[in-house]
C-alpha positions, 0 to 999 in steps of 0.5 A, a space after each residue: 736402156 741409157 738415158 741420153 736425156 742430157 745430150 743435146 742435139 746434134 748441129 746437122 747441117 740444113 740441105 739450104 744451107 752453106 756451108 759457110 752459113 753452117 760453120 757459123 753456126 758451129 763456131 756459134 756452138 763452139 764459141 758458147 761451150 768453149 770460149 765463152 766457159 770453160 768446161 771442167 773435167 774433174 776438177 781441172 780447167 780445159 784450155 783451148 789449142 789456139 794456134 794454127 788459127 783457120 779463118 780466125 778460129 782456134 785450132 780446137 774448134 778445127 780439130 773437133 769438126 774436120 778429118 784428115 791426117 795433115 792438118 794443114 788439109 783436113 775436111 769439115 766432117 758432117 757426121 762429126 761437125 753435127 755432134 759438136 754440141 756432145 763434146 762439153 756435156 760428155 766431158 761435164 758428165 763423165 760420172 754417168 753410166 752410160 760414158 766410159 771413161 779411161 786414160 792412155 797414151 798416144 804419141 806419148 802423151 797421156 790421153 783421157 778417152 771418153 766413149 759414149 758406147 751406144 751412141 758411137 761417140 769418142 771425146 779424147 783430151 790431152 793432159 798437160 801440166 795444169 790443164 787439158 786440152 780437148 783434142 779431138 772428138 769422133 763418131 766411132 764408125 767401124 767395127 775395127 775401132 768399136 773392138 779396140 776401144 772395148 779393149 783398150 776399156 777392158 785392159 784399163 779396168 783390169 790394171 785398175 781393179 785389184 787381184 
């Protein structure tokens, strides 16, 4: 069995609470992984998608807890909002076991994928020149997409591995 013991717990949003009262405390989180420090994924800084801004908050912090194709029209999530506080230890623990990590593109751009497997869990971030940005995270709920990151795993470990 993985040992999860370094993953927090999730933010889940109290039945009493607002949800404004609840994306305080997700920016709360947000603002403590993110802005306050910066995580380090393999010896290169992330940066942050500051703009467009929503209600005063970074684009970053939009992306990772919201779902919708426009972004001008996405949705806070609750099952994704909840794993906020998952997306930095993922990314500063990219070495243990229990994440699989590989690289891709999309939209041609260069993708780094991070899957924690067994708890449904997918942190992606966006190469750039000097830095990477974490674009989005997502719990992985269908079984269409568990098959296709296992393929997309398997594919890169095989190009990686020599014949």
């Amino acid at each position: 069995m993985a040992d999860f013991t370094w993953l927090p717990a999730e933010l889940i949003k109290p039945k009493s609470q607002s949800d404004k009262d609840y994306l305080d405390t997700l920016y709360q989180c947000f603002v403590s992984d993110f802005v306050k420090t910066s995580p380090v994924f393999r010896g290169v800084a992330l940066k942050l998608k500051k703009h467009p801004q929503r209600e005063n908050k970074e684009a970053t912090f939009w992306h990772l807890i919201t779902e919708g194709k426009d972004e001008a029209t996405r949705t806070l999530d609750y099952p994704r909002a909840s794993k906020l506080p998952w997306v930095k230890p993922t990314i500063e623990n990219e070495q243990k076991p229990e994440i699989k990590v590989w690289e891709n593109v999309r939209n041609n751009e260069k993708r780094i994928v991070l899957w924690l497997e067994q708890k449904n869990y997918v942190v992606v971030l966006a190469e750039r020149k000097s830095y990477l940005l974490p674009w989005t995270a997502y719990p992985v709920t269908y079984d269409h997409t568990r098959r296709k990151l296992g393929k997309e795993y398997a594919a890169y470990i095989k190009q990686k591995t020599p014949q």
